[in-house]
C-alpha positions as CSV (number, residue, x, y, z in Angstrom):
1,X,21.9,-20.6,3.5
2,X,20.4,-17.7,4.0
3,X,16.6,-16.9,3.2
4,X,15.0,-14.5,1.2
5,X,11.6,-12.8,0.8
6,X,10.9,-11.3,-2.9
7,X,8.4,-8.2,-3.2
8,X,6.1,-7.7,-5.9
9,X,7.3,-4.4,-8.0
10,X,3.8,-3.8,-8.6
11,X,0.0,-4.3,-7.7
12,X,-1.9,-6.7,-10.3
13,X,-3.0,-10.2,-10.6
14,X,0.2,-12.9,-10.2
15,X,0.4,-15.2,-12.8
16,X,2.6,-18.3,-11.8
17,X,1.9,-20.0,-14.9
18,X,2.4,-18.9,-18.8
19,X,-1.1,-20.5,-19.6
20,X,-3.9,-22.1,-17.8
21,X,-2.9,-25.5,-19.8
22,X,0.5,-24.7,-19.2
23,X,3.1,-26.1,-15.7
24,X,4.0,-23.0,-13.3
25,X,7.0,-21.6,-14.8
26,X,8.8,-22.6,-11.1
27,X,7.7,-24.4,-8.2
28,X,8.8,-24.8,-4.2
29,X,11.9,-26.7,-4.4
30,X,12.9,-25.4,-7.9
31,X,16.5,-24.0,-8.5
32,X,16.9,-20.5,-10.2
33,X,19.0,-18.6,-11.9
34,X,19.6,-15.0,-12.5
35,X,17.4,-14.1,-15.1
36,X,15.1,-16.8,-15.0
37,X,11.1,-16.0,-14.8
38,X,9.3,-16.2,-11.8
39,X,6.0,-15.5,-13.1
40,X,4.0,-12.6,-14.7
41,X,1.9,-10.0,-12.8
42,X,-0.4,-8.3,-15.1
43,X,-1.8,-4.9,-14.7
44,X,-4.4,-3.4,-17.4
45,X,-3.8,-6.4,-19.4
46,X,0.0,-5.9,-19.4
47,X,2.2,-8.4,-18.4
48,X,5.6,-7.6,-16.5
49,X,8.1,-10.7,-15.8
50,X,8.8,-11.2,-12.3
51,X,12.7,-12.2,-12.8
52,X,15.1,-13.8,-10.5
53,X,17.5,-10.9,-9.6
54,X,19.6,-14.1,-7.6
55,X,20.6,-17.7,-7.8
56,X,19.3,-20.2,-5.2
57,X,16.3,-22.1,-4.4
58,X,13.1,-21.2,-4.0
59,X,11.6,-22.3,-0.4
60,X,8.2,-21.2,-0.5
61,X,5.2,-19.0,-2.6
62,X,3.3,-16.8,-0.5
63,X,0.3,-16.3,-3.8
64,X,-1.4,-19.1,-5.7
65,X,-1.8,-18.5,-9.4
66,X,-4.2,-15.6,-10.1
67,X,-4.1,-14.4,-6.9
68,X,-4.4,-10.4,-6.5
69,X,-0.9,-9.1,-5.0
70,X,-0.3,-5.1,-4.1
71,X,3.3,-3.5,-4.8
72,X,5.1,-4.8,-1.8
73,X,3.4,-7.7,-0.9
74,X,5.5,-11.3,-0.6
75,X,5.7,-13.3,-3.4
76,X,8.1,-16.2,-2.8
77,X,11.1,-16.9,-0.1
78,X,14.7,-18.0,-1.5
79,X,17.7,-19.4,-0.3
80,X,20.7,-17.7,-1.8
């Protein structure tokens, strides 16, 4: 299968949970769909959905929750 690395649209803060008392809304192993939400990267205290533009499986993170990330920057790897 091959592998794929997703960019952050935008610098902020990466959110890989909903809450702090709340699971990550996907982990390493985790299958996605289209549509489904990655996580949440906030910016001024405004929230934008990181959403799976493919199916597959997600391999690896490359940020922690609450981890600064700059437009560009790796966010997770997929196999599609």
């Amino acid at each position: 299968m091959p592998l794929k690395t997703v960019q952050s649209p935008l610098p902020g803060i990466f959110y890989r949970k909903p809450a702090p008392d709340q699971p990550p809304f996907k982990s390493e192993g985790d299958m996605i769909a289209i549509g489904d939400t990655i996580g949440l990267i906030e910016v001024m205290k405004t929230f934008t959905a990181v959403v799976a533009e493919e199916a597959g499986k997600i391999v690896a993170f490359h940020l922690e929750n609450e981890d600064a990330v700059m437009a560009g920057e790796c966010l997770y790897d997929i196999e599609t």
